[in-house]
C-alpha positions as CSV (number, residue, x, y, z in Angstrom):
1,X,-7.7,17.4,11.1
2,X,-5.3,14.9,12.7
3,X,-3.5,12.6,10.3
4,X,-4.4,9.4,9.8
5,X,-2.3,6.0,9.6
6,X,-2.4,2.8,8.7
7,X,-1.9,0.2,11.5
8,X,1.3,-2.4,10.9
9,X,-1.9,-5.4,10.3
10,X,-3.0,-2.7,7.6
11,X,0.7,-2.7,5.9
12,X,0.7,-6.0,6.2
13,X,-2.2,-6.7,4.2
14,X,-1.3,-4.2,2.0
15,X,2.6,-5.8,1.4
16,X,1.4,-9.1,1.5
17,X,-1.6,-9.1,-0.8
18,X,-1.7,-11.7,-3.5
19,X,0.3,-9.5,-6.3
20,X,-1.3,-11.8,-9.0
21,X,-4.7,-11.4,-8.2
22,X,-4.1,-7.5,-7.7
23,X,-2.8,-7.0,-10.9
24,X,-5.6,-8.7,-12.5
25,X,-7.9,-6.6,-11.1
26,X,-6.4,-3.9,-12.3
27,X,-7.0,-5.2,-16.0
28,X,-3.7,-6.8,-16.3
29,X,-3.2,-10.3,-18.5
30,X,-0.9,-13.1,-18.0
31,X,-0.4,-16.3,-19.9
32,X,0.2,-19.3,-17.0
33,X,4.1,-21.6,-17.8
34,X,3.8,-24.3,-14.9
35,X,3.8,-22.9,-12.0
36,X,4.9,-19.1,-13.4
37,X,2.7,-16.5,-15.4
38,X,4.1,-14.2,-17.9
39,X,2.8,-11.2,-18.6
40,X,0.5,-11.1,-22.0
41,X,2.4,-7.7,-23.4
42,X,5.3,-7.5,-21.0
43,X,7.4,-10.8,-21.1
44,X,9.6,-9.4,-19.0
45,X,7.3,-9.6,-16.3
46,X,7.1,-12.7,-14.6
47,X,5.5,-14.3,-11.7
48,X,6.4,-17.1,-9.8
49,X,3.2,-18.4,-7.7
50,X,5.4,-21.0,-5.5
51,X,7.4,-18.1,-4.1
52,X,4.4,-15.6,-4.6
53,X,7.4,-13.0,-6.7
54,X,7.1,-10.6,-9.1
55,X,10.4,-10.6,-11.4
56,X,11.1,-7.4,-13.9
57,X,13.9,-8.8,-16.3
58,X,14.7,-5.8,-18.2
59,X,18.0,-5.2,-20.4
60,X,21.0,-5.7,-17.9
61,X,18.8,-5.4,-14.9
62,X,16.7,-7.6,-12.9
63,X,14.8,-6.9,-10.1
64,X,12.2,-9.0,-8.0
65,X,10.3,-8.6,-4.8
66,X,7.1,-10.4,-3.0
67,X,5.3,-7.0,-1.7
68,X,2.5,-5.6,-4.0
69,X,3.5,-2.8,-2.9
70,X,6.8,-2.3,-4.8
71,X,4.6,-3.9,-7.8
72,X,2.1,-1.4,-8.0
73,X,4.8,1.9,-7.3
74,X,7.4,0.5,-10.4
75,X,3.8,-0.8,-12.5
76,X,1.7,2.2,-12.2
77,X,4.2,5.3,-10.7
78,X,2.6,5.6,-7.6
79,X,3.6,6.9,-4.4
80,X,4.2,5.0,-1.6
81,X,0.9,5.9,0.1
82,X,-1.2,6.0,-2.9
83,X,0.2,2.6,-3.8
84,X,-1.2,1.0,-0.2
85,X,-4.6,3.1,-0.6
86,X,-5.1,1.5,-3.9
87,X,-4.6,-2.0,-2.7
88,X,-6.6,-1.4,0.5
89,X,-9.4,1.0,-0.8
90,X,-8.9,3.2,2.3
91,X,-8.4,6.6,2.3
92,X,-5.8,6.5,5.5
93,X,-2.3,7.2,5.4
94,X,0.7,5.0,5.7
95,X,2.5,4.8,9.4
96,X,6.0,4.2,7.4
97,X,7.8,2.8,4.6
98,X,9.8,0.9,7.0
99,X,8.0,-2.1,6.4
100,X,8.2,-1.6,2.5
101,X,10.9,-4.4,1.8
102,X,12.6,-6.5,-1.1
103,X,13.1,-9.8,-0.3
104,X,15.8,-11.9,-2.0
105,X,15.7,-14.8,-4.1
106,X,16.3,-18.5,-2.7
107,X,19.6,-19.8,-4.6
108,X,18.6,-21.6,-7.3
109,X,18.6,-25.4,-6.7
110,X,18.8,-27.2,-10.1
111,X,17.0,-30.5,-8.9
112,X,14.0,-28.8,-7.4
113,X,13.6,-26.5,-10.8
114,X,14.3,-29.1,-13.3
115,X,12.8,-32.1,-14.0
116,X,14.2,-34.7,-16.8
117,X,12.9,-36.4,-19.7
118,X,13.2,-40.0,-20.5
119,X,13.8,-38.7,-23.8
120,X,16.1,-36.5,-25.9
121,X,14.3,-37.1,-28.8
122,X,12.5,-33.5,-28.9
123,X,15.3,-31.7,-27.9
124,X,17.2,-33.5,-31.1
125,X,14.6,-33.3,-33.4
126,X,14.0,-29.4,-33.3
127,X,17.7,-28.6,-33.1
128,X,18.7,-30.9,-35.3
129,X,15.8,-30.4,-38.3
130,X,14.5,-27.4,-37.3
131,X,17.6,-25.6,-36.5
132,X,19.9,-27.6,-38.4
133,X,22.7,-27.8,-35.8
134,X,25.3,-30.6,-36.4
135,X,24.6,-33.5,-34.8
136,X,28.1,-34.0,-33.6
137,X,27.4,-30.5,-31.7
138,X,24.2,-31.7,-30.1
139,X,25.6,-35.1,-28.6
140,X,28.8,-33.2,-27.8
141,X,26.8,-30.8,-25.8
142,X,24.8,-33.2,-24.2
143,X,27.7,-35.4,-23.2
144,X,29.1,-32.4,-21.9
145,X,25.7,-31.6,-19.4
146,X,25.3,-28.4,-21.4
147,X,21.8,-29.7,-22.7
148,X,19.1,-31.9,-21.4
149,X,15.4,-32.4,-22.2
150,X,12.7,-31.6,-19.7
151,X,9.5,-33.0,-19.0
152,X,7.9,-30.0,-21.4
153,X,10.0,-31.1,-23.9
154,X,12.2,-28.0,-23.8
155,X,15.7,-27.7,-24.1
156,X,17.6,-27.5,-20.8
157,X,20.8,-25.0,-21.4
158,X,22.4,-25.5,-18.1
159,X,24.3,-22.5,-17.0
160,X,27.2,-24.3,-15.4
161,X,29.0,-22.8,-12.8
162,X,32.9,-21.2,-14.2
163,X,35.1,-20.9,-11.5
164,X,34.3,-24.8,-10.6
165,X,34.2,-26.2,-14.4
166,X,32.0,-29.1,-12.8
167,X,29.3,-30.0,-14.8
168,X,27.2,-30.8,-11.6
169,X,27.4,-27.2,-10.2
170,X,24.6,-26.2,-12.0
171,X,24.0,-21.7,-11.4
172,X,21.2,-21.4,-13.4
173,X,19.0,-22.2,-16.4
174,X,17.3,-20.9,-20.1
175,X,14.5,-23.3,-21.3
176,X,13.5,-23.1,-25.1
177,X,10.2,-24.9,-26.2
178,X,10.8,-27.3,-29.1
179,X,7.0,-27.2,-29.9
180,X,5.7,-24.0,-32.0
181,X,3.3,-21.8,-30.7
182,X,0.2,-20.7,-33.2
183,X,0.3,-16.8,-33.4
184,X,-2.8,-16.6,-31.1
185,X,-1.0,-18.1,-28.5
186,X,1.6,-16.1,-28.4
187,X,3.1,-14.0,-25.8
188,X,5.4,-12.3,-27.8
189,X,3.8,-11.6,-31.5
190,X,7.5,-12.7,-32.7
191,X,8.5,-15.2,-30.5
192,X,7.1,-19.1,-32.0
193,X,8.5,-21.1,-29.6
194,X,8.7,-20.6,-25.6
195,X,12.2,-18.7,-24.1
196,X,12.6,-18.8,-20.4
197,X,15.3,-17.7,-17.8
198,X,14.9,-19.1,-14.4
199,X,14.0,-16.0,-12.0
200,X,16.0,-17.6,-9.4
201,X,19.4,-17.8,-12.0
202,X,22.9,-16.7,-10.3
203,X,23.2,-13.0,-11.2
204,X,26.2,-13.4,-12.6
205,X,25.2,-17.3,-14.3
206,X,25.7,-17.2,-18.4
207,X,25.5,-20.4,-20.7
208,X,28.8,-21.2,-21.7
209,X,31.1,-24.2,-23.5
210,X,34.6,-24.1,-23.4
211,X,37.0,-26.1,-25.2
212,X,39.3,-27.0,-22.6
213,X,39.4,-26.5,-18.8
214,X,42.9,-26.9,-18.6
215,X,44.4,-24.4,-20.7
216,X,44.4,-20.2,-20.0
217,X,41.7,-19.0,-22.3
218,X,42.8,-16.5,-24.5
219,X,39.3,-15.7,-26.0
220,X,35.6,-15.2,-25.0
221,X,33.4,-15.3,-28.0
222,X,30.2,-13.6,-27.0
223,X,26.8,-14.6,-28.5
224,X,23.0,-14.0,-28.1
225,X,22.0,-17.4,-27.3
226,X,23.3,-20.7,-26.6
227,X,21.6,-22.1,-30.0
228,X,23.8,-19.3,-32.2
229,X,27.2,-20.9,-30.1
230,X,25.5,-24.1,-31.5
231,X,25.4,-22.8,-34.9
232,X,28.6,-20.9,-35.1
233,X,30.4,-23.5,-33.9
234,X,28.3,-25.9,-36.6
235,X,29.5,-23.6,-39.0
236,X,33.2,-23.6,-37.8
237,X,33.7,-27.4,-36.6
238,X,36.8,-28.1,-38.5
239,X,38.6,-25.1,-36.7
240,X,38.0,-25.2,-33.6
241,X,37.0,-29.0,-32.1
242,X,38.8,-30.6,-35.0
243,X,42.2,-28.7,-34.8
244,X,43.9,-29.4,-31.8
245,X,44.9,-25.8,-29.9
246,X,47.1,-24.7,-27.4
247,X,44.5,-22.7,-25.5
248,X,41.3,-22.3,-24.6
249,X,38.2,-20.6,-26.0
250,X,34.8,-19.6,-24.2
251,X,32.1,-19.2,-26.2
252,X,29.2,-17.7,-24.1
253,X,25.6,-17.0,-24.5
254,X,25.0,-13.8,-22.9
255,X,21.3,-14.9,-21.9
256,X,19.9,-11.1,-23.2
257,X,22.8,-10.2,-22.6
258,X,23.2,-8.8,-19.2
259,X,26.4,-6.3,-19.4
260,X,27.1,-7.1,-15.5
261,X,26.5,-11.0,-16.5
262,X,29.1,-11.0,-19.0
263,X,31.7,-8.7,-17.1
264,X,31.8,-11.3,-14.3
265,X,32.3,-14.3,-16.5
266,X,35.2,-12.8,-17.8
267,X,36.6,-11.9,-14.4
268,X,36.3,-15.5,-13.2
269,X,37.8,-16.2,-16.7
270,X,40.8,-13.9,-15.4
271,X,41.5,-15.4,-12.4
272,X,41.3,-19.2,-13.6
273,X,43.9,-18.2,-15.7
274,X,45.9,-17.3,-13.2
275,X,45.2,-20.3,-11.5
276,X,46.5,-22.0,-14.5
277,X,49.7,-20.4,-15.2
278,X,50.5,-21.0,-11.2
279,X,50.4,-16.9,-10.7
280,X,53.4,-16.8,-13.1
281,X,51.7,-14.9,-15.8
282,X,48.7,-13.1,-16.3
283,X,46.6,-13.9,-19.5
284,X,44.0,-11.2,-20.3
285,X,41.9,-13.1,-22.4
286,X,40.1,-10.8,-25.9
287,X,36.9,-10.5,-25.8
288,X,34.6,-11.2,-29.3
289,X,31.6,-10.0,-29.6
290,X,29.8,-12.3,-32.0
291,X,26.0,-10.4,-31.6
292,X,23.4,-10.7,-34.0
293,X,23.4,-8.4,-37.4
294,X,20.5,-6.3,-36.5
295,X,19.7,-3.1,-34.8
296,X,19.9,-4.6,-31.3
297,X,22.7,-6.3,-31.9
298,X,24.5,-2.9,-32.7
299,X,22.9,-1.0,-30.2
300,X,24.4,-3.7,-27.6
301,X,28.3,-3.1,-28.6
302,X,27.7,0.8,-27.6
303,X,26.2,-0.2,-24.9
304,X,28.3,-2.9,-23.4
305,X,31.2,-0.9,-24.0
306,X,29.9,2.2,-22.5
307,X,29.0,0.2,-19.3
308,X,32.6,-1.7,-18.9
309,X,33.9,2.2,-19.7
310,X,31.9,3.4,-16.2
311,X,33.3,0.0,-14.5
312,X,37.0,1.3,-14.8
313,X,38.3,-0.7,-18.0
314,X,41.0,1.5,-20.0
315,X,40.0,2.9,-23.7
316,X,42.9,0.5,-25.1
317,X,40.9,-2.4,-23.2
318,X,37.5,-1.3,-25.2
319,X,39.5,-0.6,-28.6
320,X,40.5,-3.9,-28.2
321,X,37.4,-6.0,-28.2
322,X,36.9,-7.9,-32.0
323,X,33.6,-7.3,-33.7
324,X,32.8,-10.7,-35.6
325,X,29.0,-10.3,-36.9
326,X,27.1,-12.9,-38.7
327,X,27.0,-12.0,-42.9
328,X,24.2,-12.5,-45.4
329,X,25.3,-13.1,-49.0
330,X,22.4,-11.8,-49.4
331,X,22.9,-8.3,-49.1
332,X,19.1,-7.2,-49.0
333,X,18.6,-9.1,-45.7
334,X,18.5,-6.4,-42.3
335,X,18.1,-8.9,-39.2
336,X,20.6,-11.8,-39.5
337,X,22.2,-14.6,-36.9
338,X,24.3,-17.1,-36.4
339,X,21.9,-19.9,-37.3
340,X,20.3,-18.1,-40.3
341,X,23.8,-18.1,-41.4
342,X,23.9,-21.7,-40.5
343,X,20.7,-22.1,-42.2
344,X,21.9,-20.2,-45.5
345,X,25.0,-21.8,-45.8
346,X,23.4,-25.6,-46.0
347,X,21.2,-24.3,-48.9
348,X,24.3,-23.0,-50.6
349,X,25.6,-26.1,-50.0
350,X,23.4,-28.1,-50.9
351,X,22.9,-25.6,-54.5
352,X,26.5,-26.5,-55.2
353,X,26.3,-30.1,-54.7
354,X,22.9,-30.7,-57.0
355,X,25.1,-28.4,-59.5
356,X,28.2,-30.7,-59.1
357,X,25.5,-34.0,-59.1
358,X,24.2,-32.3,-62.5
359,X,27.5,-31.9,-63.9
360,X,28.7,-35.4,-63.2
361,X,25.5,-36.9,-64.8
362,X,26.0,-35.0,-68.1
């Protein structure tokens, strides 16, 4: 029997076929976000319906492509030929997988993405009260064009772009909901309140805020999140905004921390340095990792130090790097971050005052 083949029109349809509508049909849910749709179990699966892309954002990988046929061989483990039969409902084989392509991402265009509120009032209401970040650290982060409000009512972390320093060269973007979500609403059982990175994000774009731009930094604090750089620097605002300093620090939000993410930031960290110093000296700046207190925080120092370990950086460079994790008082507490520290400390605070209030009044 003489083998058959698909024709190219056949691939085509087979590439090209809506990968939203095929996945449904294959029993899959997703929960719609303007004009993306998130996988119901996998959040990490994302799919942008302007662009017609699939996104897998998993650990320090992301990968993305527009043919259903790469969806349905990384979803379901099928071959190339099995993946096209399934999508076609023909038994004939494919011609070649020459036409079996990955297309790339536009470059992410911060005006088109983002559109503005009239308003911060959201934004400052759930960090403020819900979070309880300063409010010196809010306005200074908004002032800065680190934080906006959308027309969701999200906060706007605006990944801005290091080796320019201007706050108009915008690389990329995380969103976080100020409104709760009910539990049945949920796409992620655990997560109350919506998280999003922009598919189309510079690979190597991470939230950052530096302290100056025109001093060699000497230290990259790393963090989860931008809100935990909110909070830690909440915590600590005496030290470092109201003590002047002869250098610079970059606290960054690793934005799931992607290992190749935070590698480049501190390689453009490295050569604005040497910008700095005119090419006279060479400031290595220390790296701190300042991850949350729980399993995945610890599983990520291994981790990130294994992968800068395979990308040539000496043993004295890893033994090197400052551990600086977020501490309960409360010793019985497992899972613990920057802004439940935040959050802890205020109600200690505020114990000690109603004490010293009590005292007084006696």
């Amino acid at each position: 029997m003489s083998k058959k083949f698909f024709s190219k029109k056949q691939t085509d349809e087979a590439r090209n076929t809506n990968i939203l509508e095929f996945l449904v049909s294959k029993g899959e849910s997703f929960l719609k976000q303007g004009e993306y749709y998130r996988h119901a179990e996998h959040s990490s699966w994302v799919f942008d319906n302007r662009k017609k892309m699939m996104h897998f954002n998993t650990g320090a990988e992301e990968r993305h492509t527009t043919s259903c046929i790469s969806v349905a061989i990384q979803i379901y483990d099928m071959t190339f030929n099995d993946a096209v039969k399934e999508i076609l409902g023909s038994e004939a084989e494919i011609l070649t997988e020459q036409d079996f392509q990955v297309k790339q991402y536009d470059k992410f265009e911060y005006d088109k993405e983002v559109k503005h509120s009239k308003t911060f009032a959201d934004v400052f209401h759930y960090l403020g009260s819900e979070r309880e970040i300063d409010t010196e650290i809010i306005n200074l982060f908004k002032r800065n064009g680190l934080l906006m409000q959308d027309q969701h009512k999200n906060c706007v972390f605006r990944m801005i772009n290091r080796e320019t320093m201007d706050i108009n060269d915008v690389i990329g973007i995380e969103l976080k909901g100020t409104q709760y979500i009910p539990p049945e609403k949920r796409m992620n059982p655990k997560r109350d309140h919506f998280l999003f990175q922009h598919p189309a994000n510079d690979k190597t774009a991470v939230f950052f805020a530096a302290l100056s731009s025109k001093m060699p930094t000497e230290e990259i604090k790393i963090f989860e999140a931008p809100i935990e750089v909110m909070s830690f620097l909440s915590l600590n605002k005496k030290e470092f905004l109201l003590t002047p300093r002869d250098h610079n620090i970059d606290f960054v939000a690793g934005s799931g921390l992607k290992h190749a993410a935070i590698e480049a930031h501190f390689r453009k960290v490295v050569r604005a340095n040497e910008k700095l110093s005119g090419g006279d000296a060479r400031v290595i700046p220390k790296l701190t990792l300042c991850v949350n207190n729980d399993k995945g925080g610890i599983e990520y120092i291994t981790s990130f130090k294994k992968f800068l370990s395979r990308e040539g950086y000496s043993d004295k460079f890893l033994d090197a790097i400052n551990i600086e994790l977020p501490k309960s008082v409360d010793k019985t507490i497992e899972n613990f971050d920057y802004n439940d520290l935040l959050k802890e400390t205020n109600r200690l605070n505020e114990q000690r005052e109603a004490t010293v209030q009590k005292v007084v009044e006696a």
